[in-house]
C-alpha positions as CSV (number, residue, x, y, z in Angstrom):
1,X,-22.2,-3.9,-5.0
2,X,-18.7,-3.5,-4.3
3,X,-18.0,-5.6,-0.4
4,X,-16.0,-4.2,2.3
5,X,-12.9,-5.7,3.7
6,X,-11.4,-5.8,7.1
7,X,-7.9,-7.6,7.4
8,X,-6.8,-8.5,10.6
9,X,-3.2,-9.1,11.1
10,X,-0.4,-9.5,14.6
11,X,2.3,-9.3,12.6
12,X,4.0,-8.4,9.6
13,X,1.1,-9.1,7.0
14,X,3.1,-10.3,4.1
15,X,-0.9,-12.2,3.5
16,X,-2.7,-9.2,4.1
17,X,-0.3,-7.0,1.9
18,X,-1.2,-9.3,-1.0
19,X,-5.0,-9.0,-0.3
20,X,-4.6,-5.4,-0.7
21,X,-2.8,-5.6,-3.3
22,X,-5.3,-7.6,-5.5
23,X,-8.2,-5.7,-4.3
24,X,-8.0,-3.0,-7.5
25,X,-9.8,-2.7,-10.6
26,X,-12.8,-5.2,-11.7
27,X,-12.0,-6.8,-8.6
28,X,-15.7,-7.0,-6.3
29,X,-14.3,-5.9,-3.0
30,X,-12.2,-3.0,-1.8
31,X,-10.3,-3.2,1.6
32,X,-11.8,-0.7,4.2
33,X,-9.2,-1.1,7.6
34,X,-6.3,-3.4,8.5
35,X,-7.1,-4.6,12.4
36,X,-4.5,-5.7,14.6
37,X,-4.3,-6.8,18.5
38,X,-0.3,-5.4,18.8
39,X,0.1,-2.0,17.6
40,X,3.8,-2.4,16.9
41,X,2.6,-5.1,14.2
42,X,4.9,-4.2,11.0
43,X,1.6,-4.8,8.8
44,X,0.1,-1.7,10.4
45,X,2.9,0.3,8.7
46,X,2.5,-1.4,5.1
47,X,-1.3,-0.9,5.2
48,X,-1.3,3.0,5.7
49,X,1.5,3.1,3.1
50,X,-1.1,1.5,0.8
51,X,-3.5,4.0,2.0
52,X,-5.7,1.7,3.7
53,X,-7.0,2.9,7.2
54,X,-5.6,1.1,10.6
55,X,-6.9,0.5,13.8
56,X,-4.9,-1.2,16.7
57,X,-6.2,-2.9,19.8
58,X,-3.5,-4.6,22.6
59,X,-5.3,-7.3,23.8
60,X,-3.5,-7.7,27.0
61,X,-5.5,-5.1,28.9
62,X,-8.5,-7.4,28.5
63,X,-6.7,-10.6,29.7
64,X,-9.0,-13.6,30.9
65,X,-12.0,-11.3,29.6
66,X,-12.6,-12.2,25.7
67,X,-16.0,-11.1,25.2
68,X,-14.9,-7.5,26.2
69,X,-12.1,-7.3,23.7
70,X,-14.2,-9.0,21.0
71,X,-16.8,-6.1,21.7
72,X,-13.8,-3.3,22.0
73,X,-12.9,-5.1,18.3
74,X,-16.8,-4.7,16.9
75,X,-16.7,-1.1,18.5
76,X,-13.7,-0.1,16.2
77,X,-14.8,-1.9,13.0
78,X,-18.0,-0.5,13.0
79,X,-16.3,3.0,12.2
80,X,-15.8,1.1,8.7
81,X,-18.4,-0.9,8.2
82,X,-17.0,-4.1,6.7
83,X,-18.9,-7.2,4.9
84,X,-16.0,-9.4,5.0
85,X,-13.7,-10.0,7.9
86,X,-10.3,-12.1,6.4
87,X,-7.9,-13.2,9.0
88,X,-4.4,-13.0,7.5
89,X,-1.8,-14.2,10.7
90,X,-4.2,-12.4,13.9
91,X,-2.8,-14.7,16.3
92,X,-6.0,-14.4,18.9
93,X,-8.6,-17.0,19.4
94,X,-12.0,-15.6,19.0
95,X,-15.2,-17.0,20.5
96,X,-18.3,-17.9,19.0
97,X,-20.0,-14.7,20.1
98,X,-17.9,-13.0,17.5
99,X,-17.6,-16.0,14.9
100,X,-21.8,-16.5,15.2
101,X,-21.9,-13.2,14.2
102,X,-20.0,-13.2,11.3
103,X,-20.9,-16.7,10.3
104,X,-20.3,-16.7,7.0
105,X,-18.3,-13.6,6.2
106,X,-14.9,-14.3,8.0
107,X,-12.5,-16.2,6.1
108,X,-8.7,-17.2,7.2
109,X,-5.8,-18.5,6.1
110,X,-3.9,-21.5,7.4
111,X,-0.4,-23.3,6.3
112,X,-1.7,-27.1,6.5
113,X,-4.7,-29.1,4.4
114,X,-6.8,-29.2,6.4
115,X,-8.4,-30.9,8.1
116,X,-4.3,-32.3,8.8
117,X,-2.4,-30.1,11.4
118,X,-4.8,-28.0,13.1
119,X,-3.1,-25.2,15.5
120,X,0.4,-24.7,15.4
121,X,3.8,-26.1,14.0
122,X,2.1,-27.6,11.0
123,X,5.2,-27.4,9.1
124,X,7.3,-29.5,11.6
125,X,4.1,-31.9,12.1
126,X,4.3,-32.8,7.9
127,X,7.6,-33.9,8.2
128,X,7.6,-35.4,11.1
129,X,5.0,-37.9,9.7
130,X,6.7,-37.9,6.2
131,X,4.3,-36.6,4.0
132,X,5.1,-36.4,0.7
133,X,2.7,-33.0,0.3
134,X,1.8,-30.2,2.5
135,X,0.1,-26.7,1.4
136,X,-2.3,-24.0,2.9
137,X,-5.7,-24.1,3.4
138,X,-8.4,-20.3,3.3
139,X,-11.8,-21.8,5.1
140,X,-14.5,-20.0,6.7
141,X,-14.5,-19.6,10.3
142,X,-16.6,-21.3,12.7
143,X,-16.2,-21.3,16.7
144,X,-13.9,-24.6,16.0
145,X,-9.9,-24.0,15.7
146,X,-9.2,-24.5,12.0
147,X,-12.5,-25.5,11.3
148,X,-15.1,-24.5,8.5
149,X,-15.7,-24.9,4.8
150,X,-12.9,-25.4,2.9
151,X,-12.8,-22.4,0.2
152,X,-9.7,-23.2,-1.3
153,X,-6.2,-25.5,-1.0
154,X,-2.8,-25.2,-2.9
155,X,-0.7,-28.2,-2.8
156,X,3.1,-27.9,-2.2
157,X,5.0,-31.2,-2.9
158,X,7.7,-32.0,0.0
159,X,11.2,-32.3,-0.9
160,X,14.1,-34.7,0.8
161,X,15.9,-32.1,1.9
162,X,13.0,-29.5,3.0
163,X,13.3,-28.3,6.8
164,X,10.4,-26.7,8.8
165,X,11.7,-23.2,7.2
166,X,12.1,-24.1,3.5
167,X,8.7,-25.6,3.6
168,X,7.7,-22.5,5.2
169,X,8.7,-20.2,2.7
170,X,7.2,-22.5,0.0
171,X,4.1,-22.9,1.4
172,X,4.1,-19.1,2.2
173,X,4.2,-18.1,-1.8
174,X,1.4,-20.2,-2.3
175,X,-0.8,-18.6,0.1
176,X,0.2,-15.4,-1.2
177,X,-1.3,-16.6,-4.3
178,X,-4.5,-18.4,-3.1
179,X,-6.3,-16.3,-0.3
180,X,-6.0,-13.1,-2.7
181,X,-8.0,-16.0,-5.4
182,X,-10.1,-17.5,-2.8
183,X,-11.0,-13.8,-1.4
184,X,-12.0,-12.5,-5.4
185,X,-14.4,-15.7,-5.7
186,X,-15.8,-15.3,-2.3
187,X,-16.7,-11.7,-2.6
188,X,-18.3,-12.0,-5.7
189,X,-20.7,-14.3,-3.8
190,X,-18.9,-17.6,-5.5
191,X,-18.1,-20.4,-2.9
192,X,-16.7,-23.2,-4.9
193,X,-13.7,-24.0,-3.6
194,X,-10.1,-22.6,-5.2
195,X,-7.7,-26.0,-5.8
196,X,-4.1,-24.9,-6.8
197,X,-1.2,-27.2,-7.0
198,X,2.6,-26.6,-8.3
């Protein structure tokens, strides 16, 4: 049975744009909408050019009231009826009334190994304890920040002369290549863990 994925971006969905991407031929899921809380989000306008239905929900409207977006979110997905929720850069907390409920069919991305780095500025937080490697992490999501089984890690080594940004952008290329790997595995009903390394 082919699985249905929603995609939920805030941004420009370079992430989600390679989900989509991969989600073609033998390939056990098929992507059903692209989610996003900002409706300006540049990833809205790359999913519909891939012909992949949108919807778009500001969350500022329901501020200090996150139960009544998350139920404004379920109220729009259920026009498509996913199985798989993958967060590719959505940049809004969710509670465990929404991560309960899709306990064990949300996955997202995040640009540490975890469990190093939780939250923000991971980047930064490598080199400023001098790590010598840093990567991405695709776990499942619990209620906890960053939390959840790991599904899959690829390994970036860090260089002298890196900078916050150039270990950005190499970390970035790798998660373009492991969530789409991580995702194929998962949706084929396959948790063992995805371990890449360059």
């Amino acid at each position: 049975m082919t699985r249905r994925v929603a995609v939920f971006i805030s941004g420009g969905g370079s992430n989600m744009v390679k989900l989509l991407e991969s989600m073609t031929g033998d390939h056990p899921a098929r992507p059903c909408v692209v989610f996003s809380n900002n409706p300006d989000a540049g990833g809205l306008v790359r999913a519909r050019e891939l012909g992949v239905p949108t919807e778009a929900l500001p969350h500022q409207p329901f501020a200090g009231d996150r139960p009544s977006f998350e139920a404004a979110i379920s109220t729009a997905l259920a026009r498509h009826a996913p199985d798989i929720i993958c967060l590719a850069g959505f940049m809004r907390k969710l509670t465990a009334g929404f991560t309960d409920a899709w306990a064990g069919k949300m996955l997202n991305i995040h640009p540490s190994l975890l469990p190093k780095y939780k939250g923000l500025h991971t980047h930064s937080r490598a080199l400023e304890a001098g790590d010598t490697e840093h990567g991405c992490t695709v776990h499942e999501v619990t209620a906890r920040l960053d939390d959840g089984p790991v599904l899959g890690q690829a390994v970036v080594p860090v260089l002298p002369e890196d900078t916050p940004d150039t270990l950005a952008a190499r970390v970035l290329t790798q998660e373009h290549r492991l969530y789409p790997a991580v995702l194929r595995r998962f949706a084929a009903g396959d948790r063992t863990p995805v371990y890449l390394r360059t």
